[in-house]
C-alpha positions in Angstrom: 37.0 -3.8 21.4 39.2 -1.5 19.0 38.6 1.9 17.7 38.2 0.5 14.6 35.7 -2.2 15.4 33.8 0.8 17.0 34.1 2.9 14.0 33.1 -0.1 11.7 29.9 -0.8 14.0 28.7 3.0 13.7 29.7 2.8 9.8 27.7 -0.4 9.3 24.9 1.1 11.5 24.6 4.2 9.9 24.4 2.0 6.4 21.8 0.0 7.0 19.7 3.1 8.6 20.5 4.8 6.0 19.1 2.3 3.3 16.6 1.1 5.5 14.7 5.0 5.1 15.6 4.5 1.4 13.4 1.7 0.9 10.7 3.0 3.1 10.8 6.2 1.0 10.2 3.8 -2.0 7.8 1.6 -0.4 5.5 5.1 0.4 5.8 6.0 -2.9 5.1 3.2 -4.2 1.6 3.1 -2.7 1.4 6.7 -3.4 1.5 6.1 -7.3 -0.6 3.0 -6.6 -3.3 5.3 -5.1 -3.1 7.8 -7.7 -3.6 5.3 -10.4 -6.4 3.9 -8.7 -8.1 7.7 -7.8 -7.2 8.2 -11.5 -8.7 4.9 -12.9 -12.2 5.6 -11.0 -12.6 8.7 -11.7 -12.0 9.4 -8.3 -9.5 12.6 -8.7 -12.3 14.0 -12.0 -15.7 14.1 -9.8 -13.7 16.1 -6.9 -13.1 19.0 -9.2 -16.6 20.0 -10.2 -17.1 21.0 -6.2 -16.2 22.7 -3.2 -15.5 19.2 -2.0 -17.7 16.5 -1.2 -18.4 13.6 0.8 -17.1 9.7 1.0 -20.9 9.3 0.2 -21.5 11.7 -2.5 -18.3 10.9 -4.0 -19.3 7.2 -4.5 -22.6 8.0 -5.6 -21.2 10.6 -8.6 -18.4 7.3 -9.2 -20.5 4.6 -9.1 -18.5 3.4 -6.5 -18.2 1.6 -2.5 -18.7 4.7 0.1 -16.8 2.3 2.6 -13.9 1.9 0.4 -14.0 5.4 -1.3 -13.9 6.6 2.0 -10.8 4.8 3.2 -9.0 6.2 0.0 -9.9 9.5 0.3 -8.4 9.2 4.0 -5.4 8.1 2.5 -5.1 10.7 -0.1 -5.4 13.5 2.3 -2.6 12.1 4.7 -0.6 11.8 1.9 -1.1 16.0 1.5 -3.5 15.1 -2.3 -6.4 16.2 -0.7 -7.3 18.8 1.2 -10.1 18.0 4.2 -12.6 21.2 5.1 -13.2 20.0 8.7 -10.9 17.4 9.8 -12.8 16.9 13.0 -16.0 16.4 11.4 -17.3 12.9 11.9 -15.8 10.3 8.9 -18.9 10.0 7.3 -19.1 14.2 7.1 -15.6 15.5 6.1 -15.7 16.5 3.0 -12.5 16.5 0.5 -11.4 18.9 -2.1 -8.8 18.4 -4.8 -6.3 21.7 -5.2 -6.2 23.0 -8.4 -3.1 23.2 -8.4 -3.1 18.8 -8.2 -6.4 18.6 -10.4 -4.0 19.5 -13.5 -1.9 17.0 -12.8 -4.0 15.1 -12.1 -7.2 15.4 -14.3 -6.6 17.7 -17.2 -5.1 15.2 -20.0 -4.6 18.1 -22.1 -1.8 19.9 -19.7 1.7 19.5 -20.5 1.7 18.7 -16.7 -0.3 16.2 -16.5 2.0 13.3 -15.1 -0.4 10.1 -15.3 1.3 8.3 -18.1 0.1 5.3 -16.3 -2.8 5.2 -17.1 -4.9 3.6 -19.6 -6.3 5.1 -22.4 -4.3 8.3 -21.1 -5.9 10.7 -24.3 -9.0 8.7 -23.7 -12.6 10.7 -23.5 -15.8 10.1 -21.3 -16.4 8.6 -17.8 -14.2 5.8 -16.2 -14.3 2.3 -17.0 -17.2 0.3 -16.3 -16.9 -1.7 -12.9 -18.4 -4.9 -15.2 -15.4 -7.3 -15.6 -12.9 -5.2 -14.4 -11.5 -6.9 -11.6 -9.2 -4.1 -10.2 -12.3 -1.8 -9.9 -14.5 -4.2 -9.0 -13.0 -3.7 -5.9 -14.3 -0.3 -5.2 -18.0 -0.4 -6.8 -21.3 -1.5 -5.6 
């Protein structure tokens, strides 16, 4: 084999790595967004700034939404460094999740010049989330 056929091999290599941990960067944020819309949509991101955190279970209940599901999300949301967890080693059912506030204007606070959810629907809307009747998106996360 030839220096240069060595040197092309590493080049080529070093391409497709390269791009490879592009599209997994957009492929995480992807999801990301997707989660944030969802958290957004539910009201998700708005109950967890009244507290100093609460549980999968009171979460859902103050939504109107699926503890089982909620609780995956909020999982998701605080290995993704959106949430912060008070005792990670507390059982699932127990952790409880606060949103910094820092995040909660960005995230919650449709007034802000920061808030960054263009996304979503009704973005200067008023009043709780949408109704989980006939919405199939959210249908997925409530009761």
């Amino acid at each position: 084999m030839s220096t240069s056929t060595l040197f092309d091999n590493q080049i080529h290599i070093e391409q497709r790595d390269a791009f490879m941990g592009q599209l997994m960067a957009a492929v995480n944020g992807y999801f990301k967004i997707l989660t944030i819309h969802l958290g957004s949509r539910l009201g998700l991101y708005g109950a967890l700034t009244d507290d100093r955190g609460l549980t999968s279970e009171a979460l859902a209940a103050r939504t109107g939404t699926d503890e089982r599901y909620v609780r995956e999300w909020l999982e998701q949301q605080a290995v993704a460094g959106i949430l912060q967890v008070a005792d990670e080693k507390a059982d699932a059912e127990k952790r409880r999740y606060a949103l910094p506030s820092g995040l909660a204007e960005v995230l919650t606070d449709r007034e802000s010049v920061n808030d960054l959810a263009p996304w979503r629907p009704g973005r200067r809307r008023r009043g709780p989330p949408p109704d989980c009747q006939g919405n199939r998106r959210a249908a997925l996360f409530c009761e």
